[in-house]
C-alpha positions as CSV (number, residue, x, y, z in Angstrom):
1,X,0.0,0.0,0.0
2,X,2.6,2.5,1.0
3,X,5.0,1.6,-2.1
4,X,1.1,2.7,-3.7
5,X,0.9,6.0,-2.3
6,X,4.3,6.8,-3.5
7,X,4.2,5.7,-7.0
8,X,0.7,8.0,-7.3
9,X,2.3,10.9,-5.6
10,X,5.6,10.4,-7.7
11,X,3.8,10.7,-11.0
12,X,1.7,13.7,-9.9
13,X,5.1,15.2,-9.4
14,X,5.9,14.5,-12.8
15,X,2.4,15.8,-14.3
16,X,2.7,18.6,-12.4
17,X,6.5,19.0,-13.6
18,X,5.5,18.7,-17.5
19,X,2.1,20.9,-16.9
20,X,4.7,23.7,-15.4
21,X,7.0,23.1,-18.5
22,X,10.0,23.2,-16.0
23,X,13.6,21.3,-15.9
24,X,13.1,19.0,-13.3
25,X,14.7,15.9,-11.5
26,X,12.2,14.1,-9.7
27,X,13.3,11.4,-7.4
28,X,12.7,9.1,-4.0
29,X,15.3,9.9,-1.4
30,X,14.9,7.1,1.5
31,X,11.4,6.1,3.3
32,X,8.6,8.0,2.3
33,X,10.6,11.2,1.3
34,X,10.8,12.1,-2.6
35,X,12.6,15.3,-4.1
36,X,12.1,17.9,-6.7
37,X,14.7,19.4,-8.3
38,X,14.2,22.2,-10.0
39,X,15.8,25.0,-12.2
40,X,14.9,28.2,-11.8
41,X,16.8,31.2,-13.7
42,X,15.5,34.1,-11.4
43,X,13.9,35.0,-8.2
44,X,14.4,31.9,-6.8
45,X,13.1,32.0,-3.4
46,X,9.5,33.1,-4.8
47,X,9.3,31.0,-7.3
48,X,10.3,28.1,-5.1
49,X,7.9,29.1,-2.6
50,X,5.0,29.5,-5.3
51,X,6.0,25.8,-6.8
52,X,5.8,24.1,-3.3
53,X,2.2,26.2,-2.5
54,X,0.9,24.4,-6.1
55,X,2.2,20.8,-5.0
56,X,1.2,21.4,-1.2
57,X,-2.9,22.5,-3.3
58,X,-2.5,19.1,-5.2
59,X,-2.0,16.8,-2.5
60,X,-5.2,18.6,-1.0
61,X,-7.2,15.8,-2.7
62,X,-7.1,12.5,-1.9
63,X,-4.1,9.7,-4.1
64,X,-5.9,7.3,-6.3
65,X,-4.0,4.4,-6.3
66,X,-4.8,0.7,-7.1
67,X,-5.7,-0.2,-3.6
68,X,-7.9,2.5,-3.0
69,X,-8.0,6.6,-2.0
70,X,-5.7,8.1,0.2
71,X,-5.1,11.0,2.2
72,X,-1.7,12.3,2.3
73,X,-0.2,14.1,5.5
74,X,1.9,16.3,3.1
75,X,5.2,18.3,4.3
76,X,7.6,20.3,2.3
77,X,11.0,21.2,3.0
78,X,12.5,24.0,0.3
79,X,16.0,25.0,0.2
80,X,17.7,27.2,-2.4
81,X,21.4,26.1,-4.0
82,X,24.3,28.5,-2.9
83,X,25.9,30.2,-5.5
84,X,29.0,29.7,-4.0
85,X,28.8,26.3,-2.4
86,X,26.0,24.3,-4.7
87,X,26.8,20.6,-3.9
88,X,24.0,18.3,-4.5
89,X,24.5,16.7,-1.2
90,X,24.5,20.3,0.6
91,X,21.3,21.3,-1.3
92,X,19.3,18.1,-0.4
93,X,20.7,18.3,3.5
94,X,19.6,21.5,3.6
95,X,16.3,20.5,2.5
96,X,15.7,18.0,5.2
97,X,16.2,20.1,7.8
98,X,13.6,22.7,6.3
99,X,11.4,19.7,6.2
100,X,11.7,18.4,9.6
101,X,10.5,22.2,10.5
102,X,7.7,21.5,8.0
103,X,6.8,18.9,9.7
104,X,6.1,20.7,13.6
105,X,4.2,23.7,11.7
106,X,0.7,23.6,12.7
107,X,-0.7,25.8,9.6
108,X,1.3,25.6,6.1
109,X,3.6,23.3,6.1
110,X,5.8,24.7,3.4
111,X,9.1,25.4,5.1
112,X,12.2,27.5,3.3
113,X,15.6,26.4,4.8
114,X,17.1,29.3,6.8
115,X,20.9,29.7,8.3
116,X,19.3,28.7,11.8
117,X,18.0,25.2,11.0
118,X,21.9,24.6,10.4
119,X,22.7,25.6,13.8
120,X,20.0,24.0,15.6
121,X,20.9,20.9,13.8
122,X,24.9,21.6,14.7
123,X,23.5,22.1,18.3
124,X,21.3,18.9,18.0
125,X,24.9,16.6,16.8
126,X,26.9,18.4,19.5
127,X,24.4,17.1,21.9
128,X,24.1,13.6,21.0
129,X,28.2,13.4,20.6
130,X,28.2,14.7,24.3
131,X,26.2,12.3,26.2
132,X,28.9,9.9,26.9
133,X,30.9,12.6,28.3
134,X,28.3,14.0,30.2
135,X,27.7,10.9,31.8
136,X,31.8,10.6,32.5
137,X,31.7,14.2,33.9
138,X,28.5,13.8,36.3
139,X,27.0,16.5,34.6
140,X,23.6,15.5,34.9
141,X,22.0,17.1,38.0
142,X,18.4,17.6,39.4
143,X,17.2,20.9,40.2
144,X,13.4,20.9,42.3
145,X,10.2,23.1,42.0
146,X,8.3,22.9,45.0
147,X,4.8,22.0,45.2
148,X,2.5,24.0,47.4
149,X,-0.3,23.4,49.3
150,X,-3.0,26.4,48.1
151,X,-4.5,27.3,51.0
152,X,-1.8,27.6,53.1
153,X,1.0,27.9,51.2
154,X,2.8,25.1,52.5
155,X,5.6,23.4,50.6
156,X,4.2,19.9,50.1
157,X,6.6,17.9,47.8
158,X,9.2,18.5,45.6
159,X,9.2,17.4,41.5
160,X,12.8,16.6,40.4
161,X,13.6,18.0,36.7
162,X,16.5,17.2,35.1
163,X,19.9,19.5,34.4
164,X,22.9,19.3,32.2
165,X,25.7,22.0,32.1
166,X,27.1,21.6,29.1
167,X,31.0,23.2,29.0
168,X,30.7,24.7,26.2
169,X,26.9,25.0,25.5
170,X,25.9,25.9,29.2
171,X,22.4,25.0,30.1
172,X,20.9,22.6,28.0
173,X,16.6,21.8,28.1
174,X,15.4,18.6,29.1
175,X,13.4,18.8,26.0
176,X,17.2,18.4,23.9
177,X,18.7,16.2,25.7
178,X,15.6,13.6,26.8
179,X,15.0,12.6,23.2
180,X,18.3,12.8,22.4
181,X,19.4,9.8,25.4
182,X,16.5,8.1,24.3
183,X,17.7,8.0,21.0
184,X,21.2,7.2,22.1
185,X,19.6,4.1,24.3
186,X,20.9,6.0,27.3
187,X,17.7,7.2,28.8
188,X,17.4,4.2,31.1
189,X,20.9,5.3,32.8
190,X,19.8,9.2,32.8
191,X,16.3,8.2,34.8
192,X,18.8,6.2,37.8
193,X,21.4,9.1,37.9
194,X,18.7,11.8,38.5
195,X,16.4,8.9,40.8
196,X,19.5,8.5,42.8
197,X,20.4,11.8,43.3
198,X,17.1,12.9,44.0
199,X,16.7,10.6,46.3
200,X,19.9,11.4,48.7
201,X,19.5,14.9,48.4
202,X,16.0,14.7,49.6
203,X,17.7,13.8,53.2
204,X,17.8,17.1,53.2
205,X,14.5,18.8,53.5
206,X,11.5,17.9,55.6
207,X,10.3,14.1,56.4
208,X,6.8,15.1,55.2
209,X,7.6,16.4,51.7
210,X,7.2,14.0,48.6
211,X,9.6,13.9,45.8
212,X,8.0,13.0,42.3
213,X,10.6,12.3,39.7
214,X,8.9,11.8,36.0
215,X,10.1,9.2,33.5
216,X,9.7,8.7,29.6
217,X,7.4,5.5,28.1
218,X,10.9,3.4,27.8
219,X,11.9,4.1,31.2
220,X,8.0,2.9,32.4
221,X,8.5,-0.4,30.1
222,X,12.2,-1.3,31.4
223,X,11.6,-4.3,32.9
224,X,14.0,-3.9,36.3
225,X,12.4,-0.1,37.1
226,X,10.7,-1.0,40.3
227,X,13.6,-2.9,41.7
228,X,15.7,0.6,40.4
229,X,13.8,2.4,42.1
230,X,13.6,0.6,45.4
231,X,17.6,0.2,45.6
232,X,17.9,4.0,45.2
233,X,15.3,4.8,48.2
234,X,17.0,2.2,50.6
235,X,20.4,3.3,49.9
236,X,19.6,7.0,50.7
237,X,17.0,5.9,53.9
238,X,13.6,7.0,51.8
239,X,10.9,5.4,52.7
240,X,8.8,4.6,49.6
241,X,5.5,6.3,49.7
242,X,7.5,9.7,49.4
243,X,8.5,8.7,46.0
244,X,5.4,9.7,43.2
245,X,6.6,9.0,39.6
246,X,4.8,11.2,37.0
247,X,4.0,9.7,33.3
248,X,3.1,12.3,30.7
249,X,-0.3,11.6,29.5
250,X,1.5,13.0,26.2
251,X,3.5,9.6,25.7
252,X,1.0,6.8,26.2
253,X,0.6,4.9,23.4
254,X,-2.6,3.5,21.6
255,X,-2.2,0.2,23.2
256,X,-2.4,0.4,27.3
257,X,-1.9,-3.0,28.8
258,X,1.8,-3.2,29.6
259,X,1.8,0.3,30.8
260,X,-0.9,-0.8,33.1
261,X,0.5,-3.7,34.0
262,X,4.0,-2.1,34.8
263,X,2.4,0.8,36.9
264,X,1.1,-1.7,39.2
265,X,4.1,-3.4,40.0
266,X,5.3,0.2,40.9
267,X,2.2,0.9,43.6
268,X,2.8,-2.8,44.8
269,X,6.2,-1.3,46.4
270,X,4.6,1.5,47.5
271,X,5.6,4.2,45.1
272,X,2.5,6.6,44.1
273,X,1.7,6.7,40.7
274,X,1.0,10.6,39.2
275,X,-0.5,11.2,35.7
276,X,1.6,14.0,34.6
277,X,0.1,17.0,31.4
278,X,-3.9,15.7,31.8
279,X,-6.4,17.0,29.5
280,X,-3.4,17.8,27.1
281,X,-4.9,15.0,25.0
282,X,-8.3,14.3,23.8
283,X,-7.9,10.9,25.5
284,X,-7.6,12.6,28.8
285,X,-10.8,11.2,30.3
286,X,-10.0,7.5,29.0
287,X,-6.6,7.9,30.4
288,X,-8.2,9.2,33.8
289,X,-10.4,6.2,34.5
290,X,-8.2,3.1,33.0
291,X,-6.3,3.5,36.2
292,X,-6.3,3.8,39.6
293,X,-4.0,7.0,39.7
294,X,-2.4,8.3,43.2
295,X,-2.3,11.6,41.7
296,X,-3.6,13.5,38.3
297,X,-1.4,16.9,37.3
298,X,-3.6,18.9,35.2
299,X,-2.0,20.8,32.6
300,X,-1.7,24.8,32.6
301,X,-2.9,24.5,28.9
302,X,-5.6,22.9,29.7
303,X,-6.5,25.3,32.7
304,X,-5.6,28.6,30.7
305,X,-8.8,26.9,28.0
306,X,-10.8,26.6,30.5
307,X,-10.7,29.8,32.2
308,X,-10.9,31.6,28.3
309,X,-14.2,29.6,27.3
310,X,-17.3,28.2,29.0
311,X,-17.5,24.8,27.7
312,X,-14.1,24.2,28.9
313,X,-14.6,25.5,32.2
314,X,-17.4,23.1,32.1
315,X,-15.2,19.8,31.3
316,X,-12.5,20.8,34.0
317,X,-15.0,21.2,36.6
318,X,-16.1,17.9,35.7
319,X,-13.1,16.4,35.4
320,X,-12.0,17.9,38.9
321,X,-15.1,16.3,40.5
322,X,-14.3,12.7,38.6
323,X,-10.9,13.0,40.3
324,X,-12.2,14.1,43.9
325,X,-14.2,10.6,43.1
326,X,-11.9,8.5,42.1
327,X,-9.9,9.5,45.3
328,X,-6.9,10.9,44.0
329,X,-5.1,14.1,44.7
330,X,-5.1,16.7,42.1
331,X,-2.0,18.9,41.6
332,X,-2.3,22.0,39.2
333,X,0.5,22.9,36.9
334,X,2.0,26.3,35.7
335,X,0.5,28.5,38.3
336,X,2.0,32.2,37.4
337,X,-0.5,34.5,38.5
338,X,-2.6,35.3,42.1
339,X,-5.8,36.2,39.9
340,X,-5.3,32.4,38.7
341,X,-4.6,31.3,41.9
342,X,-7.0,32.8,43.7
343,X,-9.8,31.0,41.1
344,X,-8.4,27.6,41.8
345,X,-8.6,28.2,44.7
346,X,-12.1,29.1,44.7
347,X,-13.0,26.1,42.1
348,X,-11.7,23.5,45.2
349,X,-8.2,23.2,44.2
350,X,-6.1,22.3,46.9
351,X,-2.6,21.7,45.3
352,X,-0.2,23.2,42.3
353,X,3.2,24.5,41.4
354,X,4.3,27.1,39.1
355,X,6.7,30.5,38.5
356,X,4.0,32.5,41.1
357,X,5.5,30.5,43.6
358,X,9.0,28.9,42.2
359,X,10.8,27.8,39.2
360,X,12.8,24.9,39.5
361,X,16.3,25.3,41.4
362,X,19.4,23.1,42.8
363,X,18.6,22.0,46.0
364,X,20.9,24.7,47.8
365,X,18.5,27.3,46.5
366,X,15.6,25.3,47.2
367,X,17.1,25.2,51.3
368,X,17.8,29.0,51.6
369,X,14.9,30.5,50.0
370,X,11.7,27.8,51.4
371,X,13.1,26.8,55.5
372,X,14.4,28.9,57.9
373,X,18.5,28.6,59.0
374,X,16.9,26.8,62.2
375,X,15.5,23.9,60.7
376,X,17.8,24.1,58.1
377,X,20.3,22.8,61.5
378,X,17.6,20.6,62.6
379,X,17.5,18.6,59.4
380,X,21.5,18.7,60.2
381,X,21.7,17.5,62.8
382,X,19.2,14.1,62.6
């Protein structure tokens, strides 16, 4: 079917090529990705633009092929030759990288290659050639955002989020170098490193506060994660029920049953179970009652729709009483204003995090600016 798809789709690109009397090369790259070369004399980044707005309006309808009609999720990556530097190879790398930005566009997906998409993929490769220094260096790190208790203000629990200080490219996002370990296979040795240190440097603040530590689908599916997880709390003196790990509802995949299965072993030892970015995805409410969740994290998205438009305000209330149900604890994210605050705290909201109250810091920061020198030296001195 897919070999199908392409064929069709190659030989509208030729129609289209002849109806446009153009000198063309039209080809398939690797997977599902074909190219069009063309020559164009003047004004080239218009008329390249113009071209891939009439090939993006012909995929509009759905490919006839021999097993049937199908829609195409189209994406186009443009890139201009250098007059100066025109290699072949550098014109069609060029051209991937405006496609992968294609690709993330939520409205045309026509993308022109700029300078920048070199960097960030120079940035990207830097990255990935790093980790196994990284690792070598201990340059991983957690910092924490404290969770507070609305009504009182209280500091509650504590969410580890993963750092790396890069030497050359300083601080470096979680949302880089996460899919970048996974990709490496390394993301199973990155979740223990930050578990572990988490977990000794929560000796350090209050015997009441929770530390929740998220982890990626591959981490959840690892099939030694509870045991993991249990060796790091007995080796810093944590008892278990302090520990929450948070799954994004984000990465759960169509099929549920092992990620089920594997979140139970995890609340047999005691660890509470948190669904992390709820209401993000239009499966939220199946999500919400396919297990027995310790804790549900409602995404600031999904908060900031709700307090813009009726209906919306409508599902979270209904979701918030579901959850008061279902007997879990209910922990809103991205808190940033007291106008917000003060109307969550109105709707019944008990618990949430967010810049109002604290970003994420090392725990040094977390020490001087949330507990007093004085029990700072009582924690000392147990």
């Amino acid at each position: 079917m897919e070999d199908a798809i392409l064929a069709t789709a190659t030989e509208l690109l030729h129609h289209y090529a002849l109806g446009a009397d153009l000198e063309t090369l039209v080809a398939r790259l690797k997977g599902n990705d074909l190219v069009l070369g063309v020559d164009l004399a003047e004004n080239q980044e218009q008329a390249a633009m113009e071209i891939a707005k009439q090939i993006s309006d012909l995929f509009r309808q759905p490919l006839l092929t021999g097993s049937g009609s199908f829609r195409t999720n189209l994406a186009i990556g443009v890139a201009i030759a250098d007059p100066v530097d025109w290699r072949p190879e550098l014109i069609l790398k060029n051209a991937e990288l405006a496609l992968e930005n294609a690709f993330v566009k939520k409205q045309s997906r026509v993308s022109l290659f700029t300078p920048a998409m070199q960097a960030k993929y120079q940035r990207r490769e830097k990255i990935h050639s790093s980790l196994s220094n990284a690792f070598e260096n201990h340059e991983f790190i957690p910092h924490f955002q404290p969770q507070f208790n609305l009504n009182t203000g209280k500091i509650i629990g504590v969410e580890a989020l993963a750092r790396w200080q890069h030497n050359e490219l300083g601080w470096i996002s979680p949302s880089e170098f996460i899919s970048a370990a996974e990709s490496t296979g390394d993301i199973i040795r990155l979740g223990r490193i930050i578990l572990e240190k988490s977990c000794m440097q929560l000796q350090r603040l209050p015997t009441d506060l929770t530390l929740s530590v998220n982890l990626t689908l591959s981490q959840i599916l690892n099939e030694g994660l509870p045991e993991m997880m249990l060796e790091c709390l007995t080796d810093a003196g944590i008892e278990a029920h302090r520990l929450k790990i948070e799954v994004s509802e984000t990465q759960l995949p169509t099929k549920l049953d092992s990620v089920w299965r594997s979140l139970s072993e995890i609340q047999e030892c005691g660890i509470a179970v948190s669904l992390d970015d709820f209401g993000s995805k239009f499966a939220a409410l199946r999500h919400l009652t396919e297990f027995e969740w310790d804790e549900i994290k409602i995404d600031a998205r999904y908060v900031d729709r709700a307090f813009n438009n009726e209906r919306h305000a409508e599902t979270l209330l209904a979701a918030l009483s579901l959850i008061a149900k279902m007997k879990s604890n209910t922990v809103i994210e991205g808190i940033e204003t007291v106008e917000r605050l003060d109307a969550l705290v109105e709707l019944g909201c008990d618990h949430g995090q967010g810049y109002l109250f604290s970003g994420p810091m090392d725990i040094d920061h977390l020490i001087t600016l949330f507990f007093s020198r004085a029990r700072a030296k009582q924690l000392a001195s147990v």
